[in-house]
Kinemage of the C-alpha trace (Angstrom):
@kinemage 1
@onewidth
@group {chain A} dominant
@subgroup {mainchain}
@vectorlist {calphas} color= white
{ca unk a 1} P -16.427 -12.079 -23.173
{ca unk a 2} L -16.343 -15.945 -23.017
{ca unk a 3} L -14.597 -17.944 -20.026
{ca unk a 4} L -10.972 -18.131 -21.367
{ca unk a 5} L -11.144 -14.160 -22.580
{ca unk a 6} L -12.377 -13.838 -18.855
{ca unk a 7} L -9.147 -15.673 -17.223
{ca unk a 8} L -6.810 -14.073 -19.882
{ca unk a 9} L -7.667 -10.495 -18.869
{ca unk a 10} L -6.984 -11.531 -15.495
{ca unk a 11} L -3.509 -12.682 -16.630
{ca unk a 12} L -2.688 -9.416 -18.536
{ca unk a 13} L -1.795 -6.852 -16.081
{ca unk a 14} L 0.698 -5.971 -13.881
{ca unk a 15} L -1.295 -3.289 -11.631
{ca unk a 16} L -2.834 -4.233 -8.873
{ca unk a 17} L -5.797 -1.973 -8.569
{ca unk a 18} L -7.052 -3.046 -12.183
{ca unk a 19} L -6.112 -7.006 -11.535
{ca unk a 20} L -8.436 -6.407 -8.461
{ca unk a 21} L -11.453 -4.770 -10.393
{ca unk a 22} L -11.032 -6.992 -12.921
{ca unk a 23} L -11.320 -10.380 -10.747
{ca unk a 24} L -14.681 -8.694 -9.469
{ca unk a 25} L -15.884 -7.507 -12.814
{ca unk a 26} L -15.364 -11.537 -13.792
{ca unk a 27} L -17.371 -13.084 -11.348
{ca unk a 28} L -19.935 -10.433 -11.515
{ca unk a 29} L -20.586 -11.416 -15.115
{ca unk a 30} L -19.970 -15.221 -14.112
{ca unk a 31} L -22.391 -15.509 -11.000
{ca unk a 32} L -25.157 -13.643 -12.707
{ca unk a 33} L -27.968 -14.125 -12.065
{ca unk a 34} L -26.933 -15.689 -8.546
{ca unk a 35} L -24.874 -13.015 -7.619
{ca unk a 36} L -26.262 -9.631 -6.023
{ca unk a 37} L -23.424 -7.669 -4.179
{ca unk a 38} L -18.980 -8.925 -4.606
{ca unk a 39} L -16.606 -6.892 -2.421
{ca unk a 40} L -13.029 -7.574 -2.448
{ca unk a 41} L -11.072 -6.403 1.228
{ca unk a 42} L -7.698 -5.912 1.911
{ca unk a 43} L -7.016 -6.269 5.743
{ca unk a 44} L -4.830 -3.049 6.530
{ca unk a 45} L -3.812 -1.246 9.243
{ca unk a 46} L -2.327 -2.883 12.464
{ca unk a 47} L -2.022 -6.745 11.960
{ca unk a 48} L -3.377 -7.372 15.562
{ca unk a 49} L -6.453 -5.735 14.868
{ca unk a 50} L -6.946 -5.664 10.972
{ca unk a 51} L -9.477 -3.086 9.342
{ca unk a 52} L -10.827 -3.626 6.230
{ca unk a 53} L -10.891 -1.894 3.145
{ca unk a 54} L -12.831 -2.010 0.368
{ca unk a 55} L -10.138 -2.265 -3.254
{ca unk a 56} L -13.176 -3.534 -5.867
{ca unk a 57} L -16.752 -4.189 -5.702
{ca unk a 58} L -19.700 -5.353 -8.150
{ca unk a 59} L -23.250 -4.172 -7.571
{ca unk a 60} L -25.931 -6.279 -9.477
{ca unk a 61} L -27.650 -4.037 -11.898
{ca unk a 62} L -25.204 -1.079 -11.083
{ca unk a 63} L -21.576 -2.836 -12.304
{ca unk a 64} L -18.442 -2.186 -10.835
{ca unk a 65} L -18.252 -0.003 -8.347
{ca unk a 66} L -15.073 1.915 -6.940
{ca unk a 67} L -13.294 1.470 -3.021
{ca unk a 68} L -12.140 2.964 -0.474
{ca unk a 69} L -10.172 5.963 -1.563
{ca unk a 70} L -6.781 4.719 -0.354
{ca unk a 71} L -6.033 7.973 2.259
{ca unk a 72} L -9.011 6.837 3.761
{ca unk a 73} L -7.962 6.862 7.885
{ca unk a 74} L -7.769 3.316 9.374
{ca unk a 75} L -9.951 4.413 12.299
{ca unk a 76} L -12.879 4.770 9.229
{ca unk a 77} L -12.969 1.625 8.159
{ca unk a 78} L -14.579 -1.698 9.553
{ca unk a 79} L -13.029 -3.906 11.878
{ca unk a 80} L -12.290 -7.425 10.851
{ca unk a 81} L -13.273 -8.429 14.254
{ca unk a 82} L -16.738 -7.045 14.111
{ca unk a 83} L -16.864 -9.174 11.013
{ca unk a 84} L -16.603 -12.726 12.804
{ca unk a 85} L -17.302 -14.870 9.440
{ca unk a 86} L -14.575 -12.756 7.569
{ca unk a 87} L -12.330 -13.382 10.497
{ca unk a 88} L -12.752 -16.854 10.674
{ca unk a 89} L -12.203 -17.633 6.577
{ca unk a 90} L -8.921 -15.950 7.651
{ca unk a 91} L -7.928 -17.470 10.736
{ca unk a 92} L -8.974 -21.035 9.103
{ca unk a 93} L -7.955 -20.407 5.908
{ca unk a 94} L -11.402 -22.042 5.060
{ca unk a 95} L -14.770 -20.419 2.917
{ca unk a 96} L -17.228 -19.440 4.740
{ca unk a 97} L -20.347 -20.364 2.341
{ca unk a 98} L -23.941 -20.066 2.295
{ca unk a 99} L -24.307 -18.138 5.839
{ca unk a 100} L -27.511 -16.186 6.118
{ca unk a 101} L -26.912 -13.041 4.797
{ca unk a 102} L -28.733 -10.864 7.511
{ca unk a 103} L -30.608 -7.205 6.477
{ca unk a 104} L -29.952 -8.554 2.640
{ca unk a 105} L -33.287 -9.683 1.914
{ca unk a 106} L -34.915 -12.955 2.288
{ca unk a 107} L -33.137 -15.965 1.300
{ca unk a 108} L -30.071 -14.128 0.367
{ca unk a 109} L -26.919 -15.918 1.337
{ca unk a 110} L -23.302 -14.762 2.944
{ca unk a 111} L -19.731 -16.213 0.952
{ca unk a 112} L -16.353 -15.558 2.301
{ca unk a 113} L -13.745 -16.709 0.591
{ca unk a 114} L -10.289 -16.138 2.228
{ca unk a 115} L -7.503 -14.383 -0.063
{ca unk a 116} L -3.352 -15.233 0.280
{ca unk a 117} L -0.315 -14.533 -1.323
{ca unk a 118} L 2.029 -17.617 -0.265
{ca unk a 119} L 1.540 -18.057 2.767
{ca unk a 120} L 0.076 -14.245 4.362
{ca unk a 121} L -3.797 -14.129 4.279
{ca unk a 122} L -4.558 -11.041 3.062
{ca unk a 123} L -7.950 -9.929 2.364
{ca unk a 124} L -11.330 -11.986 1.595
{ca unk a 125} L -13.922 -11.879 -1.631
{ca unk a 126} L -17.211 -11.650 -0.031
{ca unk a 127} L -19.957 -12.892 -2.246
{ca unk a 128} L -23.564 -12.047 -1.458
{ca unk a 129} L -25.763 -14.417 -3.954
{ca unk a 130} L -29.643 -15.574 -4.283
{ca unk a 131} L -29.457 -18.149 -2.426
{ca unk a 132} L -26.593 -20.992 -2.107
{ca unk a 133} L -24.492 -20.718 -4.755
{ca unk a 134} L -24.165 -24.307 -6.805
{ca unk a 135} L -20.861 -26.729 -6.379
{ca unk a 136} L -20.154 -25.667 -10.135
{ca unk a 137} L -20.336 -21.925 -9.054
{ca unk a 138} L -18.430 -22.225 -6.228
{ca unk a 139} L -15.661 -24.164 -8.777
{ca unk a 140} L -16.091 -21.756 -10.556
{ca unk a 141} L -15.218 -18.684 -7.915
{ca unk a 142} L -12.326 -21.252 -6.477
{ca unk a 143} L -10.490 -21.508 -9.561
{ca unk a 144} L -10.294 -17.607 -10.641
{ca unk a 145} L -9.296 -17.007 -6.882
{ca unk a 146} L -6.563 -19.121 -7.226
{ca unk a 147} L -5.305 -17.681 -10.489
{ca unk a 148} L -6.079 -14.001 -8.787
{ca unk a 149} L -3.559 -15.192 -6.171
{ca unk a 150} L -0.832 -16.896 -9.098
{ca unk a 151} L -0.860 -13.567 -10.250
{ca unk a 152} L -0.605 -11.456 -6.987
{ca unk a 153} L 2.445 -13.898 -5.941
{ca unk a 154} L 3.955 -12.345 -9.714
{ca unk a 155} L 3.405 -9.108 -8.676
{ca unk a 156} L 4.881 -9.739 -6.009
{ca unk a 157} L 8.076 -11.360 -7.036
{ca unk a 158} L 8.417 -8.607 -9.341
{ca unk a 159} L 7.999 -5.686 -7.223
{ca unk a 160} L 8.859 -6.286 -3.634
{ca unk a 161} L 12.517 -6.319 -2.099
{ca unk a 162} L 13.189 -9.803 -1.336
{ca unk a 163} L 14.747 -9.099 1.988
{ca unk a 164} L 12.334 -6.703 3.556
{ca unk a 165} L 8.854 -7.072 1.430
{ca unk a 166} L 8.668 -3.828 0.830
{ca unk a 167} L 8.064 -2.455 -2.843
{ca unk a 168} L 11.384 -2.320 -4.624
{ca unk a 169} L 13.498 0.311 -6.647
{ca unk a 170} L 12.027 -0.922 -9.865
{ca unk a 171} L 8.541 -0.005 -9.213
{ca unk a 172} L 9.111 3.449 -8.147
{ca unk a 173} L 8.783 5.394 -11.357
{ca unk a 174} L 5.723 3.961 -12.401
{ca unk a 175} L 3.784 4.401 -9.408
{ca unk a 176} L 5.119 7.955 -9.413
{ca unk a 177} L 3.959 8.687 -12.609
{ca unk a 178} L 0.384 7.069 -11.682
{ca unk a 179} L 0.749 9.048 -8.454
{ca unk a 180} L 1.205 12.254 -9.984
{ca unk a 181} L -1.210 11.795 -12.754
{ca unk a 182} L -3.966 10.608 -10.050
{ca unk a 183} L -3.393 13.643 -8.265
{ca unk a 184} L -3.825 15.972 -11.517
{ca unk a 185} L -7.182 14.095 -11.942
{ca unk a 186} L -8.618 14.529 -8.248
{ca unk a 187} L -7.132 18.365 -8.387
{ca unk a 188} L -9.192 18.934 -11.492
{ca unk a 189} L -12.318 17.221 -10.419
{ca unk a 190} L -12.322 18.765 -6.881
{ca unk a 191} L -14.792 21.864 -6.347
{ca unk a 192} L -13.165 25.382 -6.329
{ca unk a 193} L -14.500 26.037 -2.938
{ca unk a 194} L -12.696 22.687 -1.524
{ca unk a 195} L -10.589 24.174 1.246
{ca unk a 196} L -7.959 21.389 1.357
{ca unk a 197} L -6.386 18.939 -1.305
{ca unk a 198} L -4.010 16.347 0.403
{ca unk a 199} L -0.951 17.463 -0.923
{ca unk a 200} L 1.861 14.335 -1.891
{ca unk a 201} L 5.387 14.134 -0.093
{ca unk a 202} L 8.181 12.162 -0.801
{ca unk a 203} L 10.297 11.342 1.906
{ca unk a 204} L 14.306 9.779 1.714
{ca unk a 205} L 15.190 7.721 5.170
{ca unk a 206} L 19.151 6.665 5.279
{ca unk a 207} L 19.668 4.656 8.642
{ca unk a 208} L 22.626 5.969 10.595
{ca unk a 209} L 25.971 4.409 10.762
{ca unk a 210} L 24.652 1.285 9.313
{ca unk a 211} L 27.972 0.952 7.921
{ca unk a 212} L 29.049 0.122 11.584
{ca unk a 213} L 26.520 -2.105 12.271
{ca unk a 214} L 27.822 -3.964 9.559
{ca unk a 215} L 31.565 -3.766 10.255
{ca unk a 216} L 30.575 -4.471 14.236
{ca unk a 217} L 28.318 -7.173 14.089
{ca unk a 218} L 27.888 -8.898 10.873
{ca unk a 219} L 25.988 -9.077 7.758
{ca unk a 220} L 23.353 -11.128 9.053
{ca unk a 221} L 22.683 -8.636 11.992
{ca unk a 222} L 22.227 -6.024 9.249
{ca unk a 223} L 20.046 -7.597 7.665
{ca unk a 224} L 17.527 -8.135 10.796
{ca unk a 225} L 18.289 -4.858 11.489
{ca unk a 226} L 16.744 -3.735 7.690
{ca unk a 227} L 13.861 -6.319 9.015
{ca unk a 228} L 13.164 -4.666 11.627
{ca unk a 229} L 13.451 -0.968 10.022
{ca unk a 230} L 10.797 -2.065 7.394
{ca unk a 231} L 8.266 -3.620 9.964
{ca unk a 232} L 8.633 -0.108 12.018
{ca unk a 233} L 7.862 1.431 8.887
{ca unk a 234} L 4.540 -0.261 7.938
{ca unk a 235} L 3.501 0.236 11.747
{ca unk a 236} L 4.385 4.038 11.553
{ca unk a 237} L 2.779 5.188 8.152
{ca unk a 238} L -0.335 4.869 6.900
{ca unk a 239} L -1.675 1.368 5.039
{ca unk a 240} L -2.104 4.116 2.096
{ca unk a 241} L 1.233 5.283 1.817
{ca unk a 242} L 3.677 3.584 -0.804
{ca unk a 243} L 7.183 2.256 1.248
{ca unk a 244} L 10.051 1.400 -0.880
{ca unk a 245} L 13.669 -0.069 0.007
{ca unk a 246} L 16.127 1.380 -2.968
{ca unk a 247} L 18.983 -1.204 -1.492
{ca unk a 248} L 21.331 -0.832 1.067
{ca unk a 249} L 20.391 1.289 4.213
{ca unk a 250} L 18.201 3.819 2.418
{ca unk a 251} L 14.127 3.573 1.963
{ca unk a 252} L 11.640 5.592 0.097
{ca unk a 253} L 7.802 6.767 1.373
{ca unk a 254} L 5.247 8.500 -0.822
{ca unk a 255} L 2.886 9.578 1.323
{ca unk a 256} L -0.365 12.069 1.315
{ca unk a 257} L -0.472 15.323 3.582
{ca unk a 258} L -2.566 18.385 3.859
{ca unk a 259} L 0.509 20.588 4.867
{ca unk a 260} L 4.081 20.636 5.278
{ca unk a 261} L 3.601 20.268 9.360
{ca unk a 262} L 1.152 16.904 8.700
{ca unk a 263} L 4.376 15.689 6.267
{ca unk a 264} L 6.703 16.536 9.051
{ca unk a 265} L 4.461 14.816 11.395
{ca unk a 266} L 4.060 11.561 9.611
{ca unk a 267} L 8.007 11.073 9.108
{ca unk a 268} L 8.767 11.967 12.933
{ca unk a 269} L 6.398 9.438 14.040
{ca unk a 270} L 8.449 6.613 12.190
{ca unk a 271} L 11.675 8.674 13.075
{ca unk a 272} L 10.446 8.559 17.008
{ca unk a 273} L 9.827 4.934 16.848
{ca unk a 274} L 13.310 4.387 15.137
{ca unk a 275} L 15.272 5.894 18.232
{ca unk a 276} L 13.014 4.368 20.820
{ca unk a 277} L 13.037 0.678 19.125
{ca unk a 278} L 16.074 -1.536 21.041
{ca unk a 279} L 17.398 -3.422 18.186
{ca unk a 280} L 18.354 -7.097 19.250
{ca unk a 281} L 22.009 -7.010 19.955
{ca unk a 282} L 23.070 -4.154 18.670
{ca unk a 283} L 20.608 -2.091 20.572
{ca unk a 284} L 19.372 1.311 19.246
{ca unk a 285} L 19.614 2.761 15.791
{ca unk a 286} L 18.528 6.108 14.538
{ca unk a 287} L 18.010 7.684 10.832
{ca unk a 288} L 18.117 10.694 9.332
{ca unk a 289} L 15.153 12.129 6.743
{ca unk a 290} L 15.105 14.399 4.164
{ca unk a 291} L 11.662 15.142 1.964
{ca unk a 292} L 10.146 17.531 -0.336
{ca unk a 293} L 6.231 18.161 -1.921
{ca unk a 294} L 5.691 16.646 -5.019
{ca unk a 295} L 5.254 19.738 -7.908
{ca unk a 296} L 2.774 19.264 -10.923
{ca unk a 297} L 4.980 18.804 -13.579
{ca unk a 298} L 7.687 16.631 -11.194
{ca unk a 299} L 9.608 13.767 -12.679
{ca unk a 300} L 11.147 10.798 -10.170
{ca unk a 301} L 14.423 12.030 -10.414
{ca unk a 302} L 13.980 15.799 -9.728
{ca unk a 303} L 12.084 14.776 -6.508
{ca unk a 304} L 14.374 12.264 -5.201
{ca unk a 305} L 17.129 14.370 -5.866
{ca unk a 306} L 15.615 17.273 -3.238
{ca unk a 307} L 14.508 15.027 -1.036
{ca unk a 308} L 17.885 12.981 -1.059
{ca unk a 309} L 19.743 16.504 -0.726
{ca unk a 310} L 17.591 17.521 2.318
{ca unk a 311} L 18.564 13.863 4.039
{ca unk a 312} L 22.300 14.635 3.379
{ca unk a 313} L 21.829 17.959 4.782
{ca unk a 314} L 20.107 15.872 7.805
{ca unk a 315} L 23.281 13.736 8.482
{ca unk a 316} L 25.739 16.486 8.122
{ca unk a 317} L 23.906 18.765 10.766
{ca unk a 318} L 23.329 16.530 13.467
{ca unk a 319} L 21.523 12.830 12.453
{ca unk a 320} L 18.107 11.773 13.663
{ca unk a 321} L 16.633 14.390 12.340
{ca unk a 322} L 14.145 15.455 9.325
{ca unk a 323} L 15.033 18.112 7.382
{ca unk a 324} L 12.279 19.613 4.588
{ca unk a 325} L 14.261 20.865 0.875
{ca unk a 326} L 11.873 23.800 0.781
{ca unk a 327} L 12.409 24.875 4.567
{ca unk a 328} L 15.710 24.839 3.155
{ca unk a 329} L 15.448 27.068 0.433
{ca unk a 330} L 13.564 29.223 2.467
{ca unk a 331} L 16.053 29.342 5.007
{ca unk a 332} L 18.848 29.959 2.451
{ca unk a 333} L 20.640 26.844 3.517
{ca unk a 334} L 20.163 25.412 -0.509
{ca unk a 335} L 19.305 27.704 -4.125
{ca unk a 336} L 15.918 27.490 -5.230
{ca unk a 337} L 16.126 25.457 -8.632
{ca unk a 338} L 13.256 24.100 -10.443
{ca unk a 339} L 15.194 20.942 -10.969
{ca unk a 340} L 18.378 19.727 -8.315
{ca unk a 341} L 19.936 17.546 -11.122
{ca unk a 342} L 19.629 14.801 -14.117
{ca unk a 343} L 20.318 11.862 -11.813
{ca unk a 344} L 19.159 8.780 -13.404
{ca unk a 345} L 17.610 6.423 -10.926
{ca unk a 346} L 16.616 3.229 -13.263
């Protein structure tokens, strides 16, 4: 493919997992020969103390080679601060270029370059080449960084909530249907004697009497109260799990679990942290949750629709609570029905 082919294809799509192969796919073919080993790492986990976790990565003589499965733990995965060149491109916002790359072989050399979107550092590419790479190689890696990020801050614009950052309404179906088709793939391709697939969830979280919050305090206090909701959410799920606002007071997670108890686990945490956070002003908030297991022929709406049910079924028994659709069924509480309703979301 020649240059501008190269730059087009990074212009062309609007997922993020084939954007990011694609940028290390580029400058694998671009470096050569100069370049042995790309890796391109998201920091995840807590932003205190960052991990890091492998999304793309180029192996001279081997090609592209997948990352981290994304329901890899946190605890797993390398700390930026046992990487202190990665951390520093980071914290300085500077490369980090021609550093001795140590155990690589003789006379191989260590590039960190630091990723962004706006203004949040987000990752780094790290480029192991023969050697110092050349001014027009490193003009080279600069430029298709910097349309890597253009396109990120699209992606971006596109799919987040502008208020809280976190993915918005819009994107939901799609990365369901990728979600569901993924999972069809790994069931397939898993061994017969594999004792455990992870299992997907989808989980509905309505805050409680936010209407009051609104009528009591204002607007603006909402919103740093929806703030503050979405920033207890990243800290209470895993970086792997996909966190959605669908407007007003109510929020979306996919998320993976081995069981209904793990599912149940994973939304109490963030339901635990809820009740225990003191909200500035207006002190402390609770939510209800509702949430269901994803079924192999499931559509968006079918699954929200249970999982929206169960979180009704969560305020109107109580609040701050979780409530599961098929403990539900089970407990006669709601019919068994292979599909709740035709509600279009989109």
């Amino acid at each position: 493919m020649d240059f501008i082919g190269s730059v087009a294809s990074l212009t062309g799509y609007r997922d993020r997992e084939l954007l990011d192969t694609t940028i290390v796919s580029v400058l694998a073919d671009w470096l050569q020969p100069a370049g042995l080993a790309i890796s391109l790492l998201h920091c995840v986990g807590d932003p205190a103390a960052p991990r890091l976790l492998l999304q793309a990565g180029a192996r001279q003589h081997v090609g592209v080679v997948p990352g981290d499965p994304p329901w890899t733990p946190v605890e797993a995965l390398p700390s930026l601060a046992d990487r202190p060149h990665h951390d520093r491109a980071l914290t300085t916002g500077e490369s980090m270029l021609g550093l001795p790359a140590g155990g690589r072989g003789e006379g191989t050399c260590l590039n960190v370059f630091p990723l962004s979107i706006g203004n949040q550092r987000t990752g780094v590419l790290e480029v192991v080449s023969r050697g110092p790479l050349s001014a027009p190689q490193r003009k080279l890696v600069d430029g298709l960084l910097l349309i890597y990020r253009n396109q990120l801050g699209l992606l971006d614009y596109s799919e987040r909530d502008t208020l809280t950052g976190l993915l918005n309404r819009r994107t939901f179906d799609e990365q369901f249907g990728k979600c569901m088709t993924d999972d069809r793939q790994r069931r397939s391709a898993a061994p017969a004697a594999e004792p455990c697939l992870l299992r997907h969830w989808l989980g509905v979280i309505d805050i409680d009497h936010f209407k009051r919050v609104n009528d009591q305090f204002g607007h603006l206090i909402g919103d740093e109260v929806l703030l503050l909701v979405a920033r207890i959410l990243r800290t209470a799920f895993r970086h792997g799990d996909r966190l959605y606002r669908f407007g007003g007071e109510e929020f979306v997670v996919l998320l993976r679990a081995p069981s209904r108890v793990g599912a149940h686990e994973a939304f109490d945490r963030f339901r635990a942290q809820m009740q225990a956070f003191n909200f500035p002003q207006v002190g402390h908030v609770t939510a209800s949750l509702g949430f269901t297991e994803l079924r192999t022929l499931d559509t968006a709406s079918a699954a929200f629709e249970r999982a929206d049910r169960a979180v009704y079924h969560a305020k109107e028994h109580g609040r701050n609570r979780i409530d599961c659709h098929e403990a539900l069924v089970e407990s006669g509480a709601f019919e068994a029905a292979e599909k709740v309703g035709d509600v279009e979301l989109f």
